[in-house]
DRENNUBA-48895 format. One line per 8 residues: number of its first residue (from 1); for each residue x, y, z of C-alpha. Coordinates in Angstrom, 3 decimals. Example, Ala and Ser with C-alpha at 12.3 -4.5 7.8 and 13.67 -1.06 7.14 Angstrom:
% residues 2
1	12.300,-4.500,7.800 ~ 13.670,-1.060,7.140
END
This chain:
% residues 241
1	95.683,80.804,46.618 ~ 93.816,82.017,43.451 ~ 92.053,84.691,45.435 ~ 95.417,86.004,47.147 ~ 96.711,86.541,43.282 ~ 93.786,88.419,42.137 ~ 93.731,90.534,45.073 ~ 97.726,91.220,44.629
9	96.678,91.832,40.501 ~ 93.683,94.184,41.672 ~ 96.267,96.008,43.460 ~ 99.046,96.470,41.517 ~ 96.578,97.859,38.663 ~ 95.338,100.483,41.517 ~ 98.794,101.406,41.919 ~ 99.489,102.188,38.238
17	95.818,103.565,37.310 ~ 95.392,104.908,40.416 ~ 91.318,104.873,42.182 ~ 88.975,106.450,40.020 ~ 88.018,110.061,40.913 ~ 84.209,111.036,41.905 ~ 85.107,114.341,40.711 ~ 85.055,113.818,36.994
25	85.410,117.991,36.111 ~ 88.383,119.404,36.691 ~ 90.376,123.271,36.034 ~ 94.340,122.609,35.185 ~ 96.722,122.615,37.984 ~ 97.778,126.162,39.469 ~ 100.941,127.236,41.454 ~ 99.854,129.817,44.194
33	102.345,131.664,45.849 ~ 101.685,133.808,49.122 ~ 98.944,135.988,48.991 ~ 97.869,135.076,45.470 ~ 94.691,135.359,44.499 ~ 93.041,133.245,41.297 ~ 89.503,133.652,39.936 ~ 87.268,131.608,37.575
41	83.909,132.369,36.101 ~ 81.873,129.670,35.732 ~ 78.212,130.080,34.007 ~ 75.176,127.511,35.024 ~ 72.972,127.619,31.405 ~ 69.271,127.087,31.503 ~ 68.173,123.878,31.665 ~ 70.170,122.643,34.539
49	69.881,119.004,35.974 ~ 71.796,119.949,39.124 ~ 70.517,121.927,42.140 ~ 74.191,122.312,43.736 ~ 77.424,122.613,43.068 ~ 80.437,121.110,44.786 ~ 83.617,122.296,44.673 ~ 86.701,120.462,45.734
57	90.306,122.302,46.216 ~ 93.349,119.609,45.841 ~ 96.059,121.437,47.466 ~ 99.721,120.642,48.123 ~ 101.284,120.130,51.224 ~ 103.388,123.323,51.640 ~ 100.888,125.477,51.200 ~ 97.318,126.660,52.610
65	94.812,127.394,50.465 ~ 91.015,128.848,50.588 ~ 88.698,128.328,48.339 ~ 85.632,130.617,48.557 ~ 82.776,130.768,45.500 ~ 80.538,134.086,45.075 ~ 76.847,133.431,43.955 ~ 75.799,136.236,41.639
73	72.027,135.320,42.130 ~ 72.169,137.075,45.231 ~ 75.624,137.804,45.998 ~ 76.190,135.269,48.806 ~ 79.737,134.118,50.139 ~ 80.362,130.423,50.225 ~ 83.978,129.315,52.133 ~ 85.491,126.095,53.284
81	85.620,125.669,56.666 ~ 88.015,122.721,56.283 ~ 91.467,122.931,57.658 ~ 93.299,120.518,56.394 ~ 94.963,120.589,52.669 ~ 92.001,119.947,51.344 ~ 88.523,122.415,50.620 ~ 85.348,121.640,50.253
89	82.463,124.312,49.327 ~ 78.352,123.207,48.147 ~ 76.741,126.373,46.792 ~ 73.153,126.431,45.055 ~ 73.060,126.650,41.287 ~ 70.950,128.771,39.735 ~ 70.559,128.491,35.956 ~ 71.775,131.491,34.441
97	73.649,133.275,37.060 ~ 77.384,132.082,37.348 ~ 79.551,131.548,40.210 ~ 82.787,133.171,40.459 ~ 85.196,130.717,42.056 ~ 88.299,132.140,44.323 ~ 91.623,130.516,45.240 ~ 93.592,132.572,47.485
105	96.832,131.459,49.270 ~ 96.504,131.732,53.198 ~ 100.132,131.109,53.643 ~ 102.862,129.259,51.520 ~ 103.173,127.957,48.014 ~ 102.238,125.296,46.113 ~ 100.441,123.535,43.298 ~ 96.759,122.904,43.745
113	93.533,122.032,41.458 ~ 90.189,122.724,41.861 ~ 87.161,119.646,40.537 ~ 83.397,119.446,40.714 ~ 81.202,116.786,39.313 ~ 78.190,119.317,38.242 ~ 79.961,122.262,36.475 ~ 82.581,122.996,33.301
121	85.203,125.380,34.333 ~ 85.521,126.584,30.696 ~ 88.624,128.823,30.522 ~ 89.958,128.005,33.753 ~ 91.156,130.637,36.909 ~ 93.128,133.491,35.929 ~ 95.399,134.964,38.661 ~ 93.878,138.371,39.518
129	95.812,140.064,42.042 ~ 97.866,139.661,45.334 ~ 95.981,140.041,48.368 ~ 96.621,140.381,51.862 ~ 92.847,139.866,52.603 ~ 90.464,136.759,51.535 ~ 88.365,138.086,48.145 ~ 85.075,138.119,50.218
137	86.188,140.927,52.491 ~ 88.450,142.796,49.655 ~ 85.388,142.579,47.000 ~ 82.543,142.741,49.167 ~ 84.218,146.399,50.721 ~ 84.251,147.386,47.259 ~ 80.518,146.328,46.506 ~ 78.347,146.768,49.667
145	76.128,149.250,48.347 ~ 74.838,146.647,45.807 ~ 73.896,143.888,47.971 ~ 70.676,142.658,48.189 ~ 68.754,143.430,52.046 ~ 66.079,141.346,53.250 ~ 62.546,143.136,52.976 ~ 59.029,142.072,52.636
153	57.242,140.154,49.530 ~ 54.754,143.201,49.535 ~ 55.816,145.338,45.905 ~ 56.429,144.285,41.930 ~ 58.655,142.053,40.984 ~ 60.242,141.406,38.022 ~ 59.572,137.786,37.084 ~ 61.660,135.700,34.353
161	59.573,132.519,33.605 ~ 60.915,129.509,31.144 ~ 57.850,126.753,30.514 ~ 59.627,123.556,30.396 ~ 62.986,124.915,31.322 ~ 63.919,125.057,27.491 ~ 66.319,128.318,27.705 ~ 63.297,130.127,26.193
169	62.142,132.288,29.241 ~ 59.577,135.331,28.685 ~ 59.471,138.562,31.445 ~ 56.513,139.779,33.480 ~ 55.810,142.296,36.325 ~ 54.171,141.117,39.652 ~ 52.958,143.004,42.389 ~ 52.583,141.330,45.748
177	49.894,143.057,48.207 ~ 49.848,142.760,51.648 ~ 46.443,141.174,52.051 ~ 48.066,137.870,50.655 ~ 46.743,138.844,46.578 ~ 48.899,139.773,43.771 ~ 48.465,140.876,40.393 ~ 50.109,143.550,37.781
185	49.072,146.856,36.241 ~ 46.191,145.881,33.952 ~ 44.674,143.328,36.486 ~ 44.304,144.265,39.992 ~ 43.859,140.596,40.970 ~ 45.207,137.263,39.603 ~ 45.505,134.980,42.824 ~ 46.366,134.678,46.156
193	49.886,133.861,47.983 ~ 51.515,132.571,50.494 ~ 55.157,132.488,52.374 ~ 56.232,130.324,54.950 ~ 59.757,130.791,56.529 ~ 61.760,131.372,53.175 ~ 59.116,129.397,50.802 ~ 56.839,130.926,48.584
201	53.607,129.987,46.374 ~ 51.014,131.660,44.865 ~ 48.366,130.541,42.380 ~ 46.331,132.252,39.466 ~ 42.843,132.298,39.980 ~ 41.776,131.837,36.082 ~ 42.808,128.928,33.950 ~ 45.155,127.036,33.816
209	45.670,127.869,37.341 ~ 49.386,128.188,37.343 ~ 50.960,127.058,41.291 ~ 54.276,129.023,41.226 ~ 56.535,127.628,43.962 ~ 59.453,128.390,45.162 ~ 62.420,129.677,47.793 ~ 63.148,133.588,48.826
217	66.910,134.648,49.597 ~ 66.507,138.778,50.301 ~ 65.649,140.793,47.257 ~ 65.885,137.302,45.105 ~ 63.218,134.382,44.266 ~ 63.467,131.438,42.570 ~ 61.473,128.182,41.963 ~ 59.483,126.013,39.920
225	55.880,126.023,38.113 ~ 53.047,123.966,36.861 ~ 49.737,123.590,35.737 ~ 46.964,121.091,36.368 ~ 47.403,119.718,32.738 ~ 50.622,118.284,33.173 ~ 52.925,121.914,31.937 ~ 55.702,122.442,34.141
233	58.448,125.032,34.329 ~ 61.180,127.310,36.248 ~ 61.465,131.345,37.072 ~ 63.585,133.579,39.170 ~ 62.445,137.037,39.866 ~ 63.346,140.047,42.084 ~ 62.234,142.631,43.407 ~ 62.318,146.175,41.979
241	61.665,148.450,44.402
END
């Protein structure tokens, strides 16, 4: 009989406090009419603990929303697929490039409210425009001739480095040949790498033998470093020419 009253007490408390939310980070609430279109900038600062974001669009019953994110690391398209009233979008962080997030009204109106556990949405979405189109196809049209095609390692890079991922990151210029060796303008010859599918590594020859690993998205790299005596790092580079 004891257990039956706790169980009606644990109840009634849900009902009043309501189940506690996974998604602890959330923008205010919005009211999107037809066609509306909303935008938020949200930055990813160096260090970051997190390797993805997820992004979760509450959205009311009268209304369909989609919820699409733009990475600016490489200036990829990320869009729910879900149909129901609710949208869910993962996109890769990369510390210091934002996302832009997009809330555009399919059809209807109604309140909704995006949340995700890994980012701050600072000053919230700002309502940008009405559009008959979703934002990837109206800003994409806009931007094509800056997105990033897929080519070859071969050529210089730019490379941004940051020894243990403190925010204080240095710039160098690599330049990948195609007989697996790279190096810059003053030496012809550092090390050797390698790719495999969309993974990269290469190594310097001369102490302390930095391993730079990493993944390769077009014109874009990104990845981690470290040394045999115990330094460890991040970088992002991409390619110049």
């Amino acid at each position: 009989m004891k257990t039956h009253f706790n169980i009606a007490i644990l109840l009634f408390l849900i009902g009043i406090m309501g189940l506690p939310s996974a998604t602890s980070n959330c923008a205010d609430e919005y009211t999107g009419t037809y066609h509306s279109l909303y935008k938020a900038d949200i930055s990813h600062p160096c260090p970051n603990p997190y390797t993805y974001a997820e992004y979760n669009l509450y959205g009311g019953a009268n209304a369909d929303f989609d919820l699409y994110v733009l990475d600016t690391w490489n200036n990829t398209w990320y869009k729910s697929t879900t149909t129901d009233y609710n949208e869910y979008v993962k996109v890769p962080i990369h510390c210091g490039y934002s996302h832009q997030a997009y809330v555009w009204t399919y059809s209807g109106s109604g309140t909704w409210r995006v949340c995700s556990p890994q980012v701050s949405f600072g000053e919230g979405f700002s309502r940008i425009a009405d559009s008959d189109s979703a934002p990837d196809i109206t800003i994409t049209t806009s931007t094509i001739s800056h997105q990033p095609s897929a080519g070859g390692i071969e050529g210089r890079w730019k490379l941004t480095f940051d020894w243990d991922c403190d925010g204080s990151s240095n710039d160098d210029e690599l330049i990948f040949y195609d007989d697996g060796t790279f190096g810059d303008d003053t030496t012809l010859r550092e090390g050797e790498w390698t790719k495999n599918g969309q993974s990269i590594r290469w190594e310097h020859d001369e102490d302390p033998n930095a391993l730079y690993r990493g993944s390769i998205f077009g014109l874009y790299m990104s990845g981690t470093m470290s040394t045999g005596d115990g330094q460890h790092g991040c970088w992002t580079a991409r390619k110049e020419d």
